[in-house]
C-alpha positions in Angstrom: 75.3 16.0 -18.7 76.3 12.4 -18.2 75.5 9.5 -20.7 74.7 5.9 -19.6 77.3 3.1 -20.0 77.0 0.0 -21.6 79.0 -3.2 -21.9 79.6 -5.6 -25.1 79.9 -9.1 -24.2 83.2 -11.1 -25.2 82.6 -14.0 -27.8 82.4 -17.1 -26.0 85.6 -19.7 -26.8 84.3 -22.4 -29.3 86.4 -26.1 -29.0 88.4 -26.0 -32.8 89.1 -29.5 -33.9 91.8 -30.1 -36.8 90.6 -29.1 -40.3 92.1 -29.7 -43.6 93.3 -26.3 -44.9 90.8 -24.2 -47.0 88.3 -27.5 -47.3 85.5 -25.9 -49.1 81.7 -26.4 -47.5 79.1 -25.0 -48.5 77.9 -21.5 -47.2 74.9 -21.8 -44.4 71.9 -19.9 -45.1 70.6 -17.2 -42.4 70.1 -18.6 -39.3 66.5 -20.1 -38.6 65.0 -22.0 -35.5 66.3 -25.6 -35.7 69.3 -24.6 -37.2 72.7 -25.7 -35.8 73.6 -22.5 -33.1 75.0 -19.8 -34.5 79.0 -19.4 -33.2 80.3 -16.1 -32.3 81.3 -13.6 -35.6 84.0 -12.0 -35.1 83.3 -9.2 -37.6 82.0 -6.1 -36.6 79.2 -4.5 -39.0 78.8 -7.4 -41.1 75.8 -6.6 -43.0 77.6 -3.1 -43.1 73.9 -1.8 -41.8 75.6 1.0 -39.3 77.5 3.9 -41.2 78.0 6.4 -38.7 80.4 8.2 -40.2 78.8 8.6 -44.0 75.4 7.9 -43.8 75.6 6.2 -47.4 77.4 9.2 -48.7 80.5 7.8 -51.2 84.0 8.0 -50.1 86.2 8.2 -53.2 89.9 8.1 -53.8 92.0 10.8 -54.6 94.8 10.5 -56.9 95.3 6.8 -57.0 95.0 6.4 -53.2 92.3 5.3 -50.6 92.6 4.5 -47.2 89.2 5.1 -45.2 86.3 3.6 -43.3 83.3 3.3 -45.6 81.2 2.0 -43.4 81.5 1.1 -39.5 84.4 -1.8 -39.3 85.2 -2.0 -42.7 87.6 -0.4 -44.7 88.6 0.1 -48.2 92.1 0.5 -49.3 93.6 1.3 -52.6 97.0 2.1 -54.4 97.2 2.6 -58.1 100.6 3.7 -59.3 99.6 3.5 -63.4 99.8 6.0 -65.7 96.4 6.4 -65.8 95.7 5.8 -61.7 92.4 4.5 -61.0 89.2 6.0 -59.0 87.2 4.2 -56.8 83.9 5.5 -55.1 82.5 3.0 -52.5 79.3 3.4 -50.1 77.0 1.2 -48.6 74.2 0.7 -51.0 70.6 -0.6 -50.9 71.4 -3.6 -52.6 71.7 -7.0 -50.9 71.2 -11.2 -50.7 67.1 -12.0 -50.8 66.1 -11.0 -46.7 69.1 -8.5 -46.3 69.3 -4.5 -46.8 72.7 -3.3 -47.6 75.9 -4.0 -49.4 79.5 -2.2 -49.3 79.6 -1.5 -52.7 82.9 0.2 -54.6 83.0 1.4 -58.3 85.8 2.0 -60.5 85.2 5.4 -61.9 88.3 5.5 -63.6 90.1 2.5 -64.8 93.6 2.3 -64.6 95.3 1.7 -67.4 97.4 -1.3 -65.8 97.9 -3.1 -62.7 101.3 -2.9 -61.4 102.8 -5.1 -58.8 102.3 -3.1 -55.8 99.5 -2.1 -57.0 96.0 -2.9 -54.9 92.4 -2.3 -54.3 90.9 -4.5 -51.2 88.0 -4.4 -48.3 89.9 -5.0 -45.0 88.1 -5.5 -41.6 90.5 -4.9 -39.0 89.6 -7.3 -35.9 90.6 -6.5 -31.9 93.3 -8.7 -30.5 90.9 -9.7 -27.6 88.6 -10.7 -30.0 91.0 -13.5 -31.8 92.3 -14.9 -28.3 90.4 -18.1 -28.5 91.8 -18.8 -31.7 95.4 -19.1 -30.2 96.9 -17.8 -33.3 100.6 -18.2 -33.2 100.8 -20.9 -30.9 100.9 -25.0 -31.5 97.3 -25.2 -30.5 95.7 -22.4 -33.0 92.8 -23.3 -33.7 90.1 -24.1 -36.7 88.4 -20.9 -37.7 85.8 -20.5 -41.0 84.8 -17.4 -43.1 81.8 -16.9 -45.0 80.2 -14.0 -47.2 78.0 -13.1 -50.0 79.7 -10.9 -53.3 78.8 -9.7 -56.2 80.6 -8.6 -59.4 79.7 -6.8 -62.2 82.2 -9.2 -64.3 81.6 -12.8 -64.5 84.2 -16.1 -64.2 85.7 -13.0 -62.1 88.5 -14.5 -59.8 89.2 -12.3 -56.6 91.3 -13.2 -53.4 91.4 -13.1 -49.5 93.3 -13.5 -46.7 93.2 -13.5 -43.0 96.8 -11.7 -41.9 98.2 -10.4 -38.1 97.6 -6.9 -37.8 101.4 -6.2 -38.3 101.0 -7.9 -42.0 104.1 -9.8 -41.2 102.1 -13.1 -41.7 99.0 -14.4 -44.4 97.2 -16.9 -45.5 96.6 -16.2 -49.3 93.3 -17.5 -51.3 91.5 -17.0 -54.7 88.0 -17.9 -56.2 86.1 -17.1 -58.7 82.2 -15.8 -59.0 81.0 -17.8 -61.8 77.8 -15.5 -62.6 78.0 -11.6 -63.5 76.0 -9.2 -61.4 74.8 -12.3 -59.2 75.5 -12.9 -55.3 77.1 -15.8 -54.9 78.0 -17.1 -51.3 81.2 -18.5 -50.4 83.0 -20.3 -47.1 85.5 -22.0 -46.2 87.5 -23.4 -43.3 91.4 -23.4 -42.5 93.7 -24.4 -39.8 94.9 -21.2 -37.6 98.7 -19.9 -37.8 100.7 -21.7 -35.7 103.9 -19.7 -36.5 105.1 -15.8 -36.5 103.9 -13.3 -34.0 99.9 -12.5 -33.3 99.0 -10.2 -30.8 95.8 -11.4 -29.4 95.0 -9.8 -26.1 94.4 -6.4 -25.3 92.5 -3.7 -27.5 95.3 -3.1 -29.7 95.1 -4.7 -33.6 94.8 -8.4 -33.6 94.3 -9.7 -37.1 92.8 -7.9 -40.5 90.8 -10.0 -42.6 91.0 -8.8 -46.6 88.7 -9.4 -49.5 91.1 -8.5 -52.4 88.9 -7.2 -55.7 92.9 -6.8 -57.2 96.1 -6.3 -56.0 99.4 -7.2 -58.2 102.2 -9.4 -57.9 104.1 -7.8 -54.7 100.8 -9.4 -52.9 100.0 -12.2 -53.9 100.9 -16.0 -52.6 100.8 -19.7 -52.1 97.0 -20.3 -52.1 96.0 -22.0 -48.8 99.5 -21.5 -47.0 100.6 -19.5 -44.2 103.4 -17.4 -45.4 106.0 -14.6 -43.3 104.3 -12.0 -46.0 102.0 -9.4 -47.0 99.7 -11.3 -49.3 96.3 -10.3 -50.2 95.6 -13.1 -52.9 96.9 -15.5 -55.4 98.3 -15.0 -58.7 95.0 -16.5 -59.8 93.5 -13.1 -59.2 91.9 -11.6 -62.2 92.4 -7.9 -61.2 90.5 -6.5 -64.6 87.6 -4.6 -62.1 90.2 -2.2 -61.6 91.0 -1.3 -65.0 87.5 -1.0 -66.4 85.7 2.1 -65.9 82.1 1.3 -64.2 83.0 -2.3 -62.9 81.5 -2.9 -59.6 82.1 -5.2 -56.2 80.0 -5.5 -53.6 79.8 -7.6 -50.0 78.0 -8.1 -47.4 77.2 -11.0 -44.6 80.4 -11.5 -43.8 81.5 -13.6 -40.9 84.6 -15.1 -39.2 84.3 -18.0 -36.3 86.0 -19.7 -34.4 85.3 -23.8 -35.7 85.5 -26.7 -37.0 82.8 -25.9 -39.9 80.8 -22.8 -40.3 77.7 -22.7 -38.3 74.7 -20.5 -39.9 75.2 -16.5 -40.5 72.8 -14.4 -37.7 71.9 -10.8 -37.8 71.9 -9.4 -34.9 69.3 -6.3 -33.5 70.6 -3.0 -34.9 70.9 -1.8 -31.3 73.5 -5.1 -30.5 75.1 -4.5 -33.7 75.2 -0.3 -33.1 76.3 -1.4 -29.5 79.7 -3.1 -31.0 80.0 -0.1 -33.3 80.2 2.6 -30.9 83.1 1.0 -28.9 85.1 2.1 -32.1 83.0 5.2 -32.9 80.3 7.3 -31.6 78.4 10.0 -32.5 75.7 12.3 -31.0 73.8 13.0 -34.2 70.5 10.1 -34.7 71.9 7.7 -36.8 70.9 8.5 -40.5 72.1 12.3 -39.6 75.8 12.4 -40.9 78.2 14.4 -38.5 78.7 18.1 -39.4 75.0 18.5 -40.4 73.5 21.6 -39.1 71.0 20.5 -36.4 70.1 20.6 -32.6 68.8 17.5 -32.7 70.7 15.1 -30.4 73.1 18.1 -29.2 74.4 18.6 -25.7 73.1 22.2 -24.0 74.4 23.8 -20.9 74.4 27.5 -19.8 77.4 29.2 -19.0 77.8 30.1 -15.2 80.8 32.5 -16.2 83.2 33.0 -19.4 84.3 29.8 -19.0 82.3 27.1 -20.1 82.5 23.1 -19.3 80.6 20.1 -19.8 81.2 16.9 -18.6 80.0 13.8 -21.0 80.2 10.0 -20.8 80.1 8.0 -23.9 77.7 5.0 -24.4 79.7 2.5 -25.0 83.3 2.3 -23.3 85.6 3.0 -26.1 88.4 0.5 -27.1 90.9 3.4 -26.4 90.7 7.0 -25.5 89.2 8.3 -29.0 89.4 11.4 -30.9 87.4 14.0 -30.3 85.5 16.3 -33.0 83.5 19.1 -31.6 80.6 20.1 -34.5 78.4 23.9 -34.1 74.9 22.3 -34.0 74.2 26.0 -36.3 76.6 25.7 -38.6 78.2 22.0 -38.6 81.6 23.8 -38.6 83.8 21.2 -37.2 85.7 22.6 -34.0 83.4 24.7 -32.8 80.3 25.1 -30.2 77.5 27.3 -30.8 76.3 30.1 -29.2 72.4 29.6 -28.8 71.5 32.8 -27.4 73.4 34.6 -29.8 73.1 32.3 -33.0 76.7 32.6 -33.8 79.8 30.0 -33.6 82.5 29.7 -31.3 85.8 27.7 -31.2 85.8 24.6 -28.8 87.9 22.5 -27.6 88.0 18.8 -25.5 90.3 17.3 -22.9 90.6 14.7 -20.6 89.3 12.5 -23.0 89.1 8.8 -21.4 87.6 5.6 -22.7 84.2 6.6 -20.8 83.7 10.2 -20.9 85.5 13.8 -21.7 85.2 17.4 -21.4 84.0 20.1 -23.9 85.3 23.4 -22.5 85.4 27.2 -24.2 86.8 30.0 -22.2 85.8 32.4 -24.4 82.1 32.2 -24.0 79.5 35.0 -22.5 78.1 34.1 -19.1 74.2 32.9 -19.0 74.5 31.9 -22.6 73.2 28.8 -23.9 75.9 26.9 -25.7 75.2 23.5 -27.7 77.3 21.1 -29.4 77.7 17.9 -31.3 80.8 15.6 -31.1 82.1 12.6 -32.9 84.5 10.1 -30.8 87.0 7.8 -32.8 88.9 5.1 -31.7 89.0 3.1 -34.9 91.6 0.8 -35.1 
């Protein structure tokens, strides 16, 4: 059985002209007829509407370390290295700007007892090179490019950081601000001249850039406010950093955006099945969105009989994939991950894939019973 392709169109170039570094403006509202247009957003996800992977089901840390999508395109990262290490537990949640749905929300279930210098807790959005070649990072001619979002904290006068890096985190451009308001979203943008120094790979479907929203991070990572720097920074030493140390503090964002120009042009959603689209060239799944992979269900599965003991089914992806992904067979019985299920018999067997491409790949058991009915699920992950 053989799925349809799709293609995602490229952002558009948009004409940067020279912009004085980190100049504050004020954040556009959602985009309404009349409105300036709308330039490309280089984020995937950025409502954080699509979670493939976790359906709104927490991912938490595990002894003072995270490192894991917690929704599609957006990471969360943490390293506590305290006595007392701190827990995290993010999701996306049902909470969200006036017109929106969801949030990327993280908790601090434990605090940590202190911050230490390489010590961090951030949101980072990795971007494609492909996607950042307009901006001509690392060249004399890079180019103006704005960010925007919405955040909430559960501590007022709370000062967190960001910063736009390469993917190699050899070069960053270090910020800080502060949400006046406790458990309030507060929007905030800004615009910045492009690195014209250090190495940025920006063709291709390798990594091009990661853009970070620090909630803490200690004094190995943080910078020169507003200046590009041959360093991993993630913030300031303005940063606050007390969410991570108080048990039940909160962070949340959401309508996130980063364009190339001069001044940031309104925030649009875009359909779920564009935004889903973008998605699945990173990850794809065969379960209906809503339905997390390794649930036990038929719904959505791939079926074929068995003309012998040896079992094969060819399968395109939707989307071309940004790089051959990982496969993950799933029983549609059991939601037992590396395994196919026998439908005739109601019992699992193992399965395996190969030639996996960017477009398609093939399931295969040889240890199957001919004129069986065999079904199966599969996640495909080419996450950068």
């Amino acid at each position: 059985m053989t799925r349809g392709f799709s293609r995602i169109d490229r952002p558009a170039a948009v004409a940067g002209a020279a912009a004085a570094t980190l100049a504050l403006i004020a954040l556009t509202a959602a985009y309404t007829p009349g409105m300036p247009t709308p330039q490309p957003n280089l984020l995937i996800n950025p409502t954080t509407e699509i979670d493939q992977a976790n359906e709104g089901a927490a991912v938490a840390s595990s002894s003072g370390v995270l490192n894991a999508y917690v929704v599609d395109g957006i990471k969360v990262l943490l390293n506590s290295t305290a006595t007392t290490k701190a827990a995290v537990s993010c999701q996306r949640t049902a909470d969200a700007p006036t017109g929106y749905t969801y949030s990327l929300k993280c908790t601090v279930t434990t605090g940590a007892s202190s911050v230490g210098a390489g010590d961090y807790l951030i949101v980072a959005i990795p971007i494609e090179a492909d996607a950042i070649q307009d901006a001509r990072l690392g060249t004399a001619s890079a180019q103006t490019l704005c960010r925007q979002w919405q955040v909430k904290a559960s501590t007022g006068s709370y000062s967190y950081g960001w910063a736009l890096q390469n993917f190699a985190q050899t070069r960053s451009l270090p910020n800080a601000e502060t949400i006046a308001g406790a458990a309030s979203w507060t929007p905030f943008s800004s615009c910045f001249s492009g690195d014209t120094g250090g190495t940025w790979v920006t063709s291709g479907s390798g990594g091009g850039a990661y853009l970070i929203v620090t909630i803490a991070a200690g004094s190995t990572y943080q910078g020169t406010g507003g200046a590009w720097a041959g360093s991993n920074y993630f913030g300031t030493s303005a940063l606050s950093n007390s969410i991570l140390t108080t048990a039940g503090a909160t962070f949340e964002i959401t309508n996130a955006k980063l364009e190339i120009s001069p001044v940031p042009t309104p925030f649009r959603h875009l359909s779920i099945s564009q935004e889903l689209a973008r998605c699945e060239r990173y990850y794809e799944k065969t379960y209906d969105i809503g339905t997390a992979p390794g649930t036990a269900t038929g719904i959505g599965s791939y079926r074929a009989i068995a003309p012998s003991t040896s079992w094969q089914m060819v399968t395109g992806f939707r989307v071309t994939k940004r790089a051959a992904p990982t496969m993950t067979l799933y029983s549609t019985g059991t939601g037992a991950a590396g395994y196919l299920r026998d439908e005739s018999m109601g019992s699992d067997l193992s399965g395996s894939s190969t030639n996996v491409g960017t477009n398609a790949f093939l399931a295969f058991s040889n240890s199957v019973t001919s004129g069986h009915v065999y079904g199966v699920h599969f996640t495909a992950d080419s996450r950068l």
